[in-house]
C-alpha positions in Angstrom: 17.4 -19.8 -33.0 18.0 -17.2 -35.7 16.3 -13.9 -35.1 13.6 -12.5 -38.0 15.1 -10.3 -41.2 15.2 -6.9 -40.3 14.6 -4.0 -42.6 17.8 -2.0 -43.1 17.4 1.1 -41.2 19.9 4.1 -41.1 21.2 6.1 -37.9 19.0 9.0 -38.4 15.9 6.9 -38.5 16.8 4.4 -35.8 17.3 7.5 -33.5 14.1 9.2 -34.7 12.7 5.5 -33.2 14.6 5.9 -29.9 13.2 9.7 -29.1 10.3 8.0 -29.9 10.5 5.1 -27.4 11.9 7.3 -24.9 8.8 9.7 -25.3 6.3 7.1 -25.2 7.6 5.3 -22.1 7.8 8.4 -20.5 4.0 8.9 -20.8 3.9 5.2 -19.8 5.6 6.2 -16.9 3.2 9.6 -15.9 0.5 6.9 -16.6 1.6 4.2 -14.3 2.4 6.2 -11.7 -0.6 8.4 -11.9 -2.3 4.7 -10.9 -0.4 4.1 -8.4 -0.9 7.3 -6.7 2.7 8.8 -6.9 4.6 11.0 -8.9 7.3 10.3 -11.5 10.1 10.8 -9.9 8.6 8.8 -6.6 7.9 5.8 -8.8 11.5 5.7 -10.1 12.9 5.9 -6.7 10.6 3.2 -5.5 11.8 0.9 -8.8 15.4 1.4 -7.0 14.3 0.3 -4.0 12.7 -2.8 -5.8 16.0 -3.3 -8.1 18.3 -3.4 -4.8 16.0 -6.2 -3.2 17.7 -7.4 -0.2 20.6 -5.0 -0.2 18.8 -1.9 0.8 19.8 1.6 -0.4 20.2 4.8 1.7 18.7 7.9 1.1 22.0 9.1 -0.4 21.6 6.4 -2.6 18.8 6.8 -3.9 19.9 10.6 -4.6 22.6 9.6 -6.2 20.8 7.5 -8.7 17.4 9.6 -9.5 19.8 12.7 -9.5 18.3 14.4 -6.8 19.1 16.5 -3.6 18.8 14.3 -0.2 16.1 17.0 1.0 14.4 15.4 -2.2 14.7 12.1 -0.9 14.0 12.8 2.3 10.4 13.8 0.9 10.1 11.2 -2.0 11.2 8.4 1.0 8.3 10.6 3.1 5.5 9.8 0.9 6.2 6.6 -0.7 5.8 5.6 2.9 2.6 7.3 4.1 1.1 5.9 1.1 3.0 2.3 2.4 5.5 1.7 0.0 8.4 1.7 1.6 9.5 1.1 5.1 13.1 2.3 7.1 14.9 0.5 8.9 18.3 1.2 11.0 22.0 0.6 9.0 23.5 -2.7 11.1 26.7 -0.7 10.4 26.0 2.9 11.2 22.9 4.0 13.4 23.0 7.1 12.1 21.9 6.0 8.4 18.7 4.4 7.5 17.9 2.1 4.3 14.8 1.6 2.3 13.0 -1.6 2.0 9.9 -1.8 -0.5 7.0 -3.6 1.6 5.6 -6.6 -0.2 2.3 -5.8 -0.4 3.6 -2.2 -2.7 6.1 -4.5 -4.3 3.3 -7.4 -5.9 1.1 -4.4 -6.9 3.7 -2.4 -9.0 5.4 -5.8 -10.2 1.3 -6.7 -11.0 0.9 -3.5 -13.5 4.1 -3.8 -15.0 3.4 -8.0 -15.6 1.9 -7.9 -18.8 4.0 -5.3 -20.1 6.5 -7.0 -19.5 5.3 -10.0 -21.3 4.8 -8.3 -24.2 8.5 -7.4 -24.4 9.6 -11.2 -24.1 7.7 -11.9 -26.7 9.7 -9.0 -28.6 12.6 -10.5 -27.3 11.6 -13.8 -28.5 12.0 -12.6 -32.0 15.5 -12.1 -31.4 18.9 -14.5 -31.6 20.8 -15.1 -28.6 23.4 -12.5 -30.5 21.0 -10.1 -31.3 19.9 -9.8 -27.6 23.7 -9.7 -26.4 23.8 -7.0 -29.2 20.4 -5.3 -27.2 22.2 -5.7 -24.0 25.2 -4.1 -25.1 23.8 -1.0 -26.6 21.1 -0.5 -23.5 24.5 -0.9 -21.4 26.5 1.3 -23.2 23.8 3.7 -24.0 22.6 4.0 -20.1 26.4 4.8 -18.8 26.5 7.2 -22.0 22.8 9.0 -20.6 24.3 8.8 -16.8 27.5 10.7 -17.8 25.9 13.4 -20.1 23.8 14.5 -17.2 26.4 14.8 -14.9 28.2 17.1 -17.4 24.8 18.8 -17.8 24.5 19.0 -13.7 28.1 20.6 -13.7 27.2 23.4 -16.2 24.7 24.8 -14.0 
């Protein structure tokens, strides 16, 4: 399959696009959570849980990755399940630790409101050669270490 003829489209403008993506899913995100009852930052902890699947994160994992203290865990893990989310269960290895498992009922709704979204990006996607999307996956890849390693030189200038 050979993907559509692009416009030519400098630097500048293809960042100008990215702030703009990046601003526009963040109000998709405010939105989405709003519906779901949660905040932002407890919906992106909760998609962890979801992305780990069967092998469940800790509390300090889930710190590590939404860069966030583990007394902010420990409150985000609180609510998300009092509002039956999420569920803790013992570490098989250390019965001092916990780890987070999304409850399936939470897990279909979330997965339900993000459904057609979704399909609407794979038809996006279908517009695209198999190189293009390597080419996609690369950059997204690159880009997301890139983002994870600038704020943790932003953390360590505090």
């Amino acid at each position: 399959m050979q993907g559509k003829p692009r416009p030519p489209a400098p630097p500048a403008q293809t960042l100008s696009a990215m702030d703009h993506l990046i601003a526009t899913s963040m109000i998709g995100q405010q939105e989405v959570a709003q519906r779901l009852g949660l905040t932002v930052t407890d919906l992106t902890c909760f998609a962890y849980v979801l992305e780990a699947g069967d092998d469940l994160l800790t509390a300090g994992d889930l710190s590590a990755r939404a860069n966030v203290t583990t007394g902010a865990v420990t409150g985000i893990l609180n609510r998300l399940e009092r509002a039956g989310y999420v569920t803790r269960r013992p570490d098989p290895e250390d019965r001092r630790r916990v780890r987070v498992a999304a409850t399936a009922c939470a897990a279909e709704q979330v997965q339900s409101l993000y459904a057609p979204y979704y399909a609407r990006l794979a038809e996006i996607f279908a517009d695209y050669s198999p190189d293009e999307i390597a080419v996609l996956h690369d950059w997204f890849t690159r880009t997301g270490a890139l983002t994870k390693q600038y704020v943790a030189e932003l953390r360590e200038q505090r």
